[in-house]
MIKE-18056 format. One line per field, with one value per residue (C-alpha): x, y, z; residue in one letter. Coordinates in steps of 0.1 Angstrom, whole numbers, plus 2048, in hexadecimal, padded with zeros to 3 digits. Example, Ala and Ser with C-alpha at 12.3 -4.5 7.8 and 13.67 -1.06 7.14 Angstrom:
<pts>
u <- (87B,889)
v <- (7D3,7F5)
w <- (84E,847)
res <- (A,S)
</pts>
This chain:
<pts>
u <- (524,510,4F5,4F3,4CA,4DE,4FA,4ED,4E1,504,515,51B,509,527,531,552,55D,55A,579,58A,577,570,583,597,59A,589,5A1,58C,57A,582,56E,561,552,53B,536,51E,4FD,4EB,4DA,4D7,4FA,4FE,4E8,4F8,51D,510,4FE,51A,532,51E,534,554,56D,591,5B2,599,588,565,55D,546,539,531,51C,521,508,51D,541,53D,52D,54C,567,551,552,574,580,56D,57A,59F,5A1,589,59C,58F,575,55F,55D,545,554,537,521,50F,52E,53F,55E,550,562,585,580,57E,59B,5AE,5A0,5A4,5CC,5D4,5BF,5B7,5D7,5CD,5E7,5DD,5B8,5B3,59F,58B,57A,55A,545,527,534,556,55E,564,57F,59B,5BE,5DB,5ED,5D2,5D2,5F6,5F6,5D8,5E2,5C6,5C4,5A8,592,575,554,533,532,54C,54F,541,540,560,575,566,571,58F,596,58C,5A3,5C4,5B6,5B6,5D6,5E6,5D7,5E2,608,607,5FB,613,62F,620,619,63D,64F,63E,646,66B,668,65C,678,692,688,684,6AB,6B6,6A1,6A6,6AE,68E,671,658,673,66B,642,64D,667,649,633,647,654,62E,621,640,635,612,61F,631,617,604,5EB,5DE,5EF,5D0,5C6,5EB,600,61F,626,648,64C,655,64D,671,681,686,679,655,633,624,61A,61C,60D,62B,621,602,5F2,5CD,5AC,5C9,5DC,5CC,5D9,5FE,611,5F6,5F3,5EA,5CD,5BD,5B7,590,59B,5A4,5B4,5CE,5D7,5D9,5EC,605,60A,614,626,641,63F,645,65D,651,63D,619,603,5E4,5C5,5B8,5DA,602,615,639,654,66C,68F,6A0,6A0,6A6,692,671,656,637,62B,5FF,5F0,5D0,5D4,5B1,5C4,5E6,601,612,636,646,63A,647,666,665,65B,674,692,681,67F,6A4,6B0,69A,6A4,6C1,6B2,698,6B1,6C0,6A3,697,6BC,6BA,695,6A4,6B6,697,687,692,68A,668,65C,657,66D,658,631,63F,626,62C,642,63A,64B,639,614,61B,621,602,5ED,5F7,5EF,5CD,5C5,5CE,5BB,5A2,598,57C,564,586,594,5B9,5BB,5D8,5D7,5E7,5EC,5E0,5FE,613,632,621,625,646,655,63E,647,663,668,662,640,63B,646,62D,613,617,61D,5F6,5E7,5F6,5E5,5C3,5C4,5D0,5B0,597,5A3,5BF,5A1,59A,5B2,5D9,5E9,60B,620,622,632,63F,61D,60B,5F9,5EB,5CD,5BF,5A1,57D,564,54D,563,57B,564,56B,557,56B,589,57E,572,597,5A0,582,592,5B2,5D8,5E9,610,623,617,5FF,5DD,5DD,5C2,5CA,5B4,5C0,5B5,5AE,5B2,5A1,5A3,58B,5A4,58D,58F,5B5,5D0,5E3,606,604,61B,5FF,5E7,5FA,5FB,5D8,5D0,5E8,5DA,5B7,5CB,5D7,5B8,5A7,5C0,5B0,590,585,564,56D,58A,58B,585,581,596,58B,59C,591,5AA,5C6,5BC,5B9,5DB,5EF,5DE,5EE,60E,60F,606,621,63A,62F,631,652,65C,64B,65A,67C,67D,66C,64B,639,62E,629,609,602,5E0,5DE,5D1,5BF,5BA,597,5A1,5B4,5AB,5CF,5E2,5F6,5FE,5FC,5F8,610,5FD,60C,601,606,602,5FC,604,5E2,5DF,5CE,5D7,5D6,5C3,5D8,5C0,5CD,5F2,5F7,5EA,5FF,622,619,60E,632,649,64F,642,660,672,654,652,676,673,653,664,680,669,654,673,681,660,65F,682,67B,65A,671,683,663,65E,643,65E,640,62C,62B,628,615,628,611,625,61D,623,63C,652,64C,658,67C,697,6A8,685,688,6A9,6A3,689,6A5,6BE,6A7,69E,6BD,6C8,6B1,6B9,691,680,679,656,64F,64E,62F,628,607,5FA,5DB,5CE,5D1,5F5,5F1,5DF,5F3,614,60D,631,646,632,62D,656,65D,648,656,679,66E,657,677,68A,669,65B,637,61A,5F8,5DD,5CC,5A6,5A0,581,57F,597,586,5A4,5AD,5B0,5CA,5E4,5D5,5E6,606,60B,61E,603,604,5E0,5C4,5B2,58D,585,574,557,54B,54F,538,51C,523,4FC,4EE,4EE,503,523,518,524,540,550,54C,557,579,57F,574,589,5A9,5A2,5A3,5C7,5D2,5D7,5CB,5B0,5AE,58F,592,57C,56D,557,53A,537,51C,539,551,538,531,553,55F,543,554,56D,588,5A8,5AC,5A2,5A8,591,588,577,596,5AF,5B1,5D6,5EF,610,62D,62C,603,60B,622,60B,5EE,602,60E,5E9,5E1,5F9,602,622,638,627,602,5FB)
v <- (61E,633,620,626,633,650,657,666,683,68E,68A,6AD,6BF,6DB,6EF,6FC,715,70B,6F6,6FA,70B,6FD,71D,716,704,6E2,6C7,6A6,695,67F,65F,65B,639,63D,615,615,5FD,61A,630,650,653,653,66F,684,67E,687,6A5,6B3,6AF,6B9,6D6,6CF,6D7,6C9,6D5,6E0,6BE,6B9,699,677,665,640,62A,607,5F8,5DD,5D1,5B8,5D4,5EB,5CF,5C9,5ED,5F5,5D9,5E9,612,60D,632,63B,650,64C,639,63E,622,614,5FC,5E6,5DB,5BD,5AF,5C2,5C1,5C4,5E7,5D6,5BB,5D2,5E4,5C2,5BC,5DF,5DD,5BA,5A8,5C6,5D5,5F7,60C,62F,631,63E,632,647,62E,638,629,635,617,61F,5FD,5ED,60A,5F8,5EE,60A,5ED,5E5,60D,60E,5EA,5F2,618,627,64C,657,648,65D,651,661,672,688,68B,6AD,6BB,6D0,6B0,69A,6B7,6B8,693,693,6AB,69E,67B,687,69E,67D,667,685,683,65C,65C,674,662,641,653,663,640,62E,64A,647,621,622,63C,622,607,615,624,5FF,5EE,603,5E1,5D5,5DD,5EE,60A,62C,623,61B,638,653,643,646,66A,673,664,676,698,691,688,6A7,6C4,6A7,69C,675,66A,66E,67F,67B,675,676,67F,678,687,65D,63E,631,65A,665,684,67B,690,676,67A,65D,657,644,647,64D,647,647,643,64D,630,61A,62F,62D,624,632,652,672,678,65A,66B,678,69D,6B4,6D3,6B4,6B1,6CF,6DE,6C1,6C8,6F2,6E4,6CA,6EC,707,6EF,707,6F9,706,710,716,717,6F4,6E2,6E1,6D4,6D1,6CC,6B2,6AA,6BB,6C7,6A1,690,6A6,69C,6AB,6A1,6AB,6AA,6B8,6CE,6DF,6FD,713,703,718,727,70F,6EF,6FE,700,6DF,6CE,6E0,6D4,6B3,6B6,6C4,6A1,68A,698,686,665,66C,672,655,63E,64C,641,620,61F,627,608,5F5,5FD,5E8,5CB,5D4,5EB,5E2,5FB,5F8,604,60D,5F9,5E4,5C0,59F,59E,5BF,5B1,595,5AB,5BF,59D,593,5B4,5B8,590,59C,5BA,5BB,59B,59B,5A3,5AA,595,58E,58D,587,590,580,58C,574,56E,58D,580,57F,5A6,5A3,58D,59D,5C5,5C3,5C7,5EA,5E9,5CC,5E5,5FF,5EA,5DF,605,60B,5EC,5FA,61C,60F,5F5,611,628,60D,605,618,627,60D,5F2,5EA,5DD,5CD,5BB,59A,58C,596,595,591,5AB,5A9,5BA,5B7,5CB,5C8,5AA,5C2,5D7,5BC,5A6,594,5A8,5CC,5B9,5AE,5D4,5DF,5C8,5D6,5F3,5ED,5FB,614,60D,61F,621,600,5FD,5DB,5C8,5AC,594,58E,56B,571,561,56A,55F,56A,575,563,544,53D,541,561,55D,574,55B,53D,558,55D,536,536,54F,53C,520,531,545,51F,512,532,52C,509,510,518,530,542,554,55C,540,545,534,514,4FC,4DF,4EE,4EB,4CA,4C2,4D1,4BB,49D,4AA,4AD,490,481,48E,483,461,466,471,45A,43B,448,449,424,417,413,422,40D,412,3FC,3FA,3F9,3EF,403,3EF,3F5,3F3,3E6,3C8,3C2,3C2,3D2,3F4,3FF,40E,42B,428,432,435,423,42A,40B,409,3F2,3E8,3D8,3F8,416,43B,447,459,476,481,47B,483,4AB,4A8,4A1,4B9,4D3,4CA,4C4,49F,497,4A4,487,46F,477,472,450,446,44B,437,41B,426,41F,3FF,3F0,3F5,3E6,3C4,3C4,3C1,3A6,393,393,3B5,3D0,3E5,3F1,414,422,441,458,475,494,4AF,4D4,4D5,4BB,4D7,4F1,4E2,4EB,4C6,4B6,4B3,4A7,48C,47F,47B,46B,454,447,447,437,417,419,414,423,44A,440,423,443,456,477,481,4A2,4B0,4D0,4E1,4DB,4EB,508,511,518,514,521,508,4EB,4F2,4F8,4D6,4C1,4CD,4C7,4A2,49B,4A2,487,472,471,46B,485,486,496,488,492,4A6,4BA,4BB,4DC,4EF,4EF,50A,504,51E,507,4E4,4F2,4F8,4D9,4BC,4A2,481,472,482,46C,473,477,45A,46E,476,450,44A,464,458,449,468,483,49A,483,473,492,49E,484,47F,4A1,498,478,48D,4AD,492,484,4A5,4AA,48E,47F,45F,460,446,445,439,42E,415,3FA,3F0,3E1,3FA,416,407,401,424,431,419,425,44D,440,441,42C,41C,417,413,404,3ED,3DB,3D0,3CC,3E2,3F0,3D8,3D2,3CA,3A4,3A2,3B9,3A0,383,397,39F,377,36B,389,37E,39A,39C,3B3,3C2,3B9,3D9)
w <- (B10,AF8,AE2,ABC,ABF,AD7,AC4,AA6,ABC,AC5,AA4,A97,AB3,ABB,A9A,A99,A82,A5A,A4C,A2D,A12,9EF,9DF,9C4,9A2,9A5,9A0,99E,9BA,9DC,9DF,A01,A0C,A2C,A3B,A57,A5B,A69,A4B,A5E,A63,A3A,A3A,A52,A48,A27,A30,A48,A29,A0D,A09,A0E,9FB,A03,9ED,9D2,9D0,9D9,9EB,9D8,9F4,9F0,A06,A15,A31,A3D,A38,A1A,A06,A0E,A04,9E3,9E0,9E6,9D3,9B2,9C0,9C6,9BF,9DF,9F6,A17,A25,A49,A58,A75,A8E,A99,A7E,A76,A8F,AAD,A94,A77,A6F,A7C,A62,A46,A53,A51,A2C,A22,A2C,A23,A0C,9F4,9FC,9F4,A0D,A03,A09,A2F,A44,A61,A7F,A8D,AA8,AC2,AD5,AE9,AF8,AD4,AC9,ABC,AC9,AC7,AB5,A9E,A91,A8D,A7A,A62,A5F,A6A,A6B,A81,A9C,AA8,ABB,AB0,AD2,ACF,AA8,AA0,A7D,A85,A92,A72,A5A,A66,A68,A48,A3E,A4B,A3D,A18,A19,A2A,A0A,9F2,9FA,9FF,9DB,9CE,9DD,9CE,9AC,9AC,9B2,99A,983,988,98B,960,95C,96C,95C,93D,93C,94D,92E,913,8FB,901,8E6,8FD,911,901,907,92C,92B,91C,93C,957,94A,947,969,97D,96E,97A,99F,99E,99B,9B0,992,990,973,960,93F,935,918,906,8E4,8CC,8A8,89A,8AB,8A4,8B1,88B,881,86F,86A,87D,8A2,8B5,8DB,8F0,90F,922,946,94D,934,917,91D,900,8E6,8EE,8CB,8B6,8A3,8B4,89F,8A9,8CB,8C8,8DB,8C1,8DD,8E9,8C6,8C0,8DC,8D4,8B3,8BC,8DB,8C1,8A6,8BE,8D1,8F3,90E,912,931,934,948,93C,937,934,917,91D,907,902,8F4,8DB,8B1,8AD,8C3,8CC,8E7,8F5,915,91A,93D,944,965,960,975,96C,977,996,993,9A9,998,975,986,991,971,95C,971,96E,948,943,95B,944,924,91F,928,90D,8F0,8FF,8FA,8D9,8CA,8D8,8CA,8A4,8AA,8B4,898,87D,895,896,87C,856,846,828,833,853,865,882,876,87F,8A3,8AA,89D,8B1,8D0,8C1,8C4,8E8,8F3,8E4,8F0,913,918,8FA,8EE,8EE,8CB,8C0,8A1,891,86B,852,82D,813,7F1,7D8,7BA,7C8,7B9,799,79D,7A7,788,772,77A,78F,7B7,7B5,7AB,7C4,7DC,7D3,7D0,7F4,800,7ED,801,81F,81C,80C,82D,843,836,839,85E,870,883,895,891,892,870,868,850,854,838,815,809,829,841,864,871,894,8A0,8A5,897,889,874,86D,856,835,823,82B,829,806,7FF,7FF,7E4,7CF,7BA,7AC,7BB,7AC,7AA,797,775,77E,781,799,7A1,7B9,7CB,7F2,80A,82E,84B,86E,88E,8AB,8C5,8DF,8D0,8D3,8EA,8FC,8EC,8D0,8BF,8BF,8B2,899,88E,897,87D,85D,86A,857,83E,830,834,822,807,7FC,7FF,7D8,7D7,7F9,804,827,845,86A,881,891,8AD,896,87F,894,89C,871,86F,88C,879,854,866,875,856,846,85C,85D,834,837,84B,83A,81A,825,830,80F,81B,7FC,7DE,7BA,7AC,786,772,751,730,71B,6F3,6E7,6CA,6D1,6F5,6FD,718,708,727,74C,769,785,7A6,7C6,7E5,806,823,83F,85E,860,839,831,81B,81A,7FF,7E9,7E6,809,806,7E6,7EA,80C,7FB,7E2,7F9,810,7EE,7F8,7D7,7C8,7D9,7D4,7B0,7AB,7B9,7A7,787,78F,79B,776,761,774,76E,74B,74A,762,748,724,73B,740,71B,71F,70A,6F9,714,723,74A,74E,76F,77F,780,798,79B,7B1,79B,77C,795,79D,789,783,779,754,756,76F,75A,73F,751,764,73F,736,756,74E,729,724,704,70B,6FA,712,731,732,746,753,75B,76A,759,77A,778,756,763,782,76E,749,742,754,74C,726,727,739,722,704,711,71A,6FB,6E4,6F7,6EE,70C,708,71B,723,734,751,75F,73B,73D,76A,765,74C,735,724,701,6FA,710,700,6DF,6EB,702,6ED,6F8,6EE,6FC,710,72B,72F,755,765,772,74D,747,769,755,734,732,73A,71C,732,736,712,6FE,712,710,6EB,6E8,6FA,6E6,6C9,6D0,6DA,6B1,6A6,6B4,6A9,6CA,6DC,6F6,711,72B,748,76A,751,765,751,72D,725,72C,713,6F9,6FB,6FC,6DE,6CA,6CF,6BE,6E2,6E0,701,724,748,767,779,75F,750,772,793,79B,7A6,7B8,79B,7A4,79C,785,76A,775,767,748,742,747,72D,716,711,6FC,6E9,6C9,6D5,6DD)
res <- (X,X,X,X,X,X,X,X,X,X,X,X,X,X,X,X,X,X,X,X,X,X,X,X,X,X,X,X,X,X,X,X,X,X,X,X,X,X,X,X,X,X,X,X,X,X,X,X,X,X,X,X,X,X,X,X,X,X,X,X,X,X,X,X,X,X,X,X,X,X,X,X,X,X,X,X,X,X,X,X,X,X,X,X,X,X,X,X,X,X,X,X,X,X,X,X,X,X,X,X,X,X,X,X,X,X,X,X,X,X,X,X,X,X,X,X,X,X,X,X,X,X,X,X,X,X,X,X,X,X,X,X,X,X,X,X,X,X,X,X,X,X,X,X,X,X,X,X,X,X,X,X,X,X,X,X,X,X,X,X,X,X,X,X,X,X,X,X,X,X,X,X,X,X,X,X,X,X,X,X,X,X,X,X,X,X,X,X,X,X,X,X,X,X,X,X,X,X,X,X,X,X,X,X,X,X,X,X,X,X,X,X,X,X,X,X,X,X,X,X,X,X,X,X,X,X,X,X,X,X,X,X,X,X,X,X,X,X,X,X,X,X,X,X,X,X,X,X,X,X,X,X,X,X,X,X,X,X,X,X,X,X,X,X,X,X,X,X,X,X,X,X,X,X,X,X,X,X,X,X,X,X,X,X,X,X,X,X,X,X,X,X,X,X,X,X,X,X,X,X,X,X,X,X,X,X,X,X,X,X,X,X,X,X,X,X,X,X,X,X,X,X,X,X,X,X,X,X,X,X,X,X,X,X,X,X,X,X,X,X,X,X,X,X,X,X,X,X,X,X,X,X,X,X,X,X,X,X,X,X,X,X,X,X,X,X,X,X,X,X,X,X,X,X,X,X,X,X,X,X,X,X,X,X,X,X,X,X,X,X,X,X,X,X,X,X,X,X,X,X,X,X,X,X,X,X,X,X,X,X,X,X,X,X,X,X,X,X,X,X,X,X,X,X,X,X,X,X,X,X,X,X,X,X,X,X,X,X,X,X,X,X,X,X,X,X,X,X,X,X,X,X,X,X,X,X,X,X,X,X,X,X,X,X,X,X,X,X,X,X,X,X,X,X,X,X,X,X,X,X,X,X,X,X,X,X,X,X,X,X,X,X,X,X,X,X,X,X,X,X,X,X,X,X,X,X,X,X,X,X,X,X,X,X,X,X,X,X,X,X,X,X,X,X,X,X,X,X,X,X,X,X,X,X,X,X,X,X,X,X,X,X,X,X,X,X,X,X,X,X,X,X,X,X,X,X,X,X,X,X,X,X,X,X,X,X,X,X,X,X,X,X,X,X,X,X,X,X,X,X,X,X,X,X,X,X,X,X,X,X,X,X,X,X,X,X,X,X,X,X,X,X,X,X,X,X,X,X,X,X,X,X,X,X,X,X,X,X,X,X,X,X,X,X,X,X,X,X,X,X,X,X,X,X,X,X,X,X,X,X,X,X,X,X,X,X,X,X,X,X,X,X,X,X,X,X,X,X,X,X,X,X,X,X,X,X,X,X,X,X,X,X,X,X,X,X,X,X,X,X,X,X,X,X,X,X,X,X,X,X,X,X,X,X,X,X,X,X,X,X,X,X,X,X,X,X,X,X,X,X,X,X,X,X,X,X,X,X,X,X,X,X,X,X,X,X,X,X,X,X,X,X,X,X,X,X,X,X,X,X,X,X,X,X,X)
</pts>
């Protein structure tokens, strides 16, 4: 046995004749890992190879000093190609083990793998070569520059062909699966792969540097250059736009190959081309050398054999497209942005952010100038979005009036987005300038299914929506959790609702000049098993928001106008019941004449029924509301306006509502001792005088209030200084100790 301080003296001491020569065009590199615990080795190896050249590559060498380091190695290099490996390291097996890991728990089968040892008695089994796949064993004794050249040698023209056999099935795999799969939404991109990694494996090239190139995404004829398929550092910019691609000579030698419809050679590249006048490919690969005779030969009777499969999958792809294409802006739909989403969660995440878009009022533009110009306008916000961002991030439709973005935080902020909606659209003959809400979602902070994503980021959108004085909001688990609660809410609503659970309280309206009760507000209460109730300032905007207060309302005036009618029974025949009516009552069609018939239903006075509305009711939709009223006020039903003055009432609309009273909001009442809430509120008892209609204050607790209040001159009142709301039954016993009876009021 030979020790390692004696070794290193015979290790290249005979020098054979010179091995291959590093003539030729240089085709990339071979990554060479060296593992032995003795340094001097390194520097030897190194130094005997230093000028090797091997099939026009010249060799990397890397450097490991034990057999962890070469597994942590490895496992970050699957692309080295052979590795020199020392048996007996900081163990007599420590080379063996690394064999073992190499093989089985990295499962990298192409690298080769050369053993070398200055200690004979631990060579390895003949099993364990054949089992690991081993190609060389050498002691340092008898390994001479020559035999370590040449071992070398046969090692990397072994790993070559094992690679281009690899490279070639994989190839064909894509191609396979692609023409088996053509229904499914991604087989031209996998088609375009494969096609482009077999070509590589043919003229033996990594598939590296590479790309494919179609004339239309969907295989109609376009201007537009789109990359399908691509292996390697090109692979991120498959099913974008050529010209995003930052090398102008791969553009360009695209571009002349789809014009010239010829396939191009030169020194630095090939271009081949693809298909036929209808459906037109080019395929780029960077060979950095001319492509010999036989491999042309070889590629074009590969081309003329995949042609057919390619027009194949381009028709099939035409079919697709509707599925998952907006045939309006031609941007991706919503199943596509979806896919868009789960891709860019899985690979870039992170710092990278999904946002939707929603046009504020846009069918405003549609009633008002027609679905053409709807159209156009969407087509400008397309191309004004795609100029602020198609460089660096992916846009879709989402909606009628809704567009998706996903691409980096930093350029993907509220204030660009805002920036795009800062000059106005030009569509058609229009001038528009429209206002958009935003809602964004950090793609690290929500799941991998594009789909959740998606909710994640309406989840903000909605929440962007009701947030007055800012119109974009960032997505935020609490969110989710806020909207579960509001659903569950509304269920249990829904639910309560059905089985009778809700309950219509009264409170009186007193007049300041007889003390007498004149009238009431129904208000709706909702229990709970408990004895407690939900306060109507969260269920309320709930059944508006889900249209259950179409059926609420509905029901509240049928409870409004039996009441009146079980009060003329008791002997109570002149007093009125004030109903809140909401937007989305206005909004259905069969409103106004449900009002009617319920009067009419309970044969009650139309005068005794009294409608309140909010002036943001009267602001949302002026149109339909002002219409409604006046339908209802000529059948006598009698209107007023709740929360005057909160709204900032326009006094254009005051005019042409058919109002009957005005109630002065209770938090000018609360301020009425300061000289703030003093004058407005004289001002609205003195603007309701002036209209000739009567003005009733309510939230009234104190005396001091109603002294005030009766000395502006205002007609009646409502609070708790006078009764709190009531159940029906507390109700008529307040009335009977009132003595309250018909004509008193």
């Amino acid at each position: 046995m030979v020790s390692k301080e004696t070794d290193e003296d015979f290790l290249f001491l005979a020098e054979d004749e010179p091995a291959e020569s590093g003539e030729g065009h240089k085709l990339g590199e071979w990554h060479l890992l060296i593992v032995d615990d003795d340094e001097e080795i390194h520097t030897v190896t190194k130094l005997a190879l230093s000028d090797l050249t091997v099939l026009g590559k010249q060799l990397v060498f890397h450097h490991a000093y034990s057999g962890a380091e070469a597994i942590a190695f490895l496992s970050q290099h699957p692309n080295t190609a052979l590795v020199l490996l020392d048996v007996v390291m900081e163990s007599d097996d420590a080379g063996l083990l690394v064999v073992q890991q190499i093989r089985d728990q990295l499962q990298m089968d192409e690298v080769r793998i050369v053993l070398r040892t200055g200690q004979p008695g631990y060579a390895p089994e003949e099993s364990v070569i054949k089992e690991y796949d081993i190609n060389d064993y050498k002691t340092k004794t008898e390994l001479t520059r020559s035999k370590l050249v040449t071992s070398i040698i046969a090692s990397l023209r072994s790993y070559q062909q094992i690679r281009t056999i690899n490279q070639s099935r994989r190839g064909l795999q894509k191609i396979i699966n692609a023409g088996a799969n053509l229904l499914e939404q991604h087989s031209l991109h996998e088609f375009s792969e494969g096609v482009v990694t077999q070509i590589s494996s043919l003229i033996g090239l990594h598939a590296e540097g590479v790309l494919c190139a179609q004339i239309e995404d969907d295989g109609s004829t376009s201007d537009n250059i789109y990359v399908l398929g691509a292996a390697g550092h090109y692979a991120p910019y498959i099913k974008c736009q050529l010209d995003r691609l930052d090398n102008q000579r791969i553009v360009s030698q695209i571009t002349k190959c789809l014009h010239s419809r010829q396939h191009l050679f030169t020194d630095q590249d090939t271009v081949l081309y693809l298909g036929n006048d209808k459906h037109c490919a080019a395929v780029y690969i960077e060979t950095n050398r001319p492509i010999e005779d036989l491999d042309r030969q070889l590629i074009e009777v590969f081309l003329s054999n995949i042609s057919i499969g390619y027009e194949n999958v381009t028709l099939f792809q035409q079919l697709k497209h509707a599925a998952y294409i907006d045939p309006l802006t031609k941007t991706p739909n919503r199943n596509e942005f979806i896919q868009i989403l789960q891709d860019t969660r899985r690979y870039e995440a992170l710092h990278s952010v999904a946002v939707l878009i929603d046009i504020d009022h846009f069918s405003d533009v549609n009633d008002g100038l027609g679905q053409d110009v709807g159209n156009e306008l969407l087509i400008a916000v397309t191309y004004r979005l795609i100029e602020q961002f198609g460089a660096c991030a992916q846009l879709g439709r989402i909606g009628a009036d809704v567009f998706g973005l996903v691409g980096p935080e930093h350029e993907l902020t509220p204030e660009r987005l805002q920036d795009v909606f800062a000059e106005p659209f030009q569509a058609s003959e229009h001038a528009l300038q429209v206002n958009a809400t935003f809602g964004l979602c950090r793609l690290t902070d929500t799941a991998e299914q594009g789909l959740t994503i998606l909710k994640h980021v309406y989840i903000a959108l909605n929440k962007a929506k009701k947030h007055y004085g800012q119109n974009y909001q960032y997505y935020q688990a609490d969110m989710e959790d806020e909207m579960a609660e509001r659903l569950a809410m509304l269920r249990m609503l829904r639910q309560d609702f059905a089985q009778g659970q809700l309950q219509l309280w009264y409170q009186p309206q007193i007049s300041l000049q007889t003390k007498q009760v004149v009238g009431m507000e129904a208000l709706l209460r909702w229990p709970q098993g408990d004895g407690q109730y939900v306060s109507p300032a969260i269920f309320i905007p709930l059944a508006e928001y889900s249209g259950l207060i179409v059926e609420i309302g509905s029901w509240v005036l049928e409870q409004a106008c039996l009441q009146i009618k079980q009060l003329e029974k008791q002997g109570f025949s002149g007093l009125r019941i004030a109903v809140n009516v909401s937007m989305p009552q206005f909004r259905n069609q069969g409103f106004v004449q449900s009002v009617i018939d319920c009067v009419g239903r309970y044969q009650i006075k139309p005068e005794l029924l009294e409608l309140e509305i909010t002036e943001s009711v009267v602001m949302d939709e002026p149109k339909i509301v002002i219409e409604a009223l006046q339908k209802l006020k000529s059948f006598g039903i009698k209107v007023a306006i709740d929360d005057f003055g909160i709204g900032f009432s326009s006094l254009s609309y005051l005019q042409q509502l058919p109002l009957d009273r005005i109630k002065v909001d209770r938090a000018f009442i609360r301020d009425i001792d300061q000289a703030a809430g003093e004058v407005i509120a004289e001002t609205i008892i003195s603007l309701g005088k002036r209209l000739n209609l009567s003005t009733i204050a309510e939230g009234v607790e104190t005396a001091a209030q109603e002294k005030a209040i009766l000395a502006m001159g205002c007609d009646e009142v409502q609070g708790f200084m006078y009764a709190k709301p009531m159940p029906p039954a507390d109700l008529l016993q307040y009335l009977q100790q009132s003595a309250a009876k018909p004509g008193q009021g």
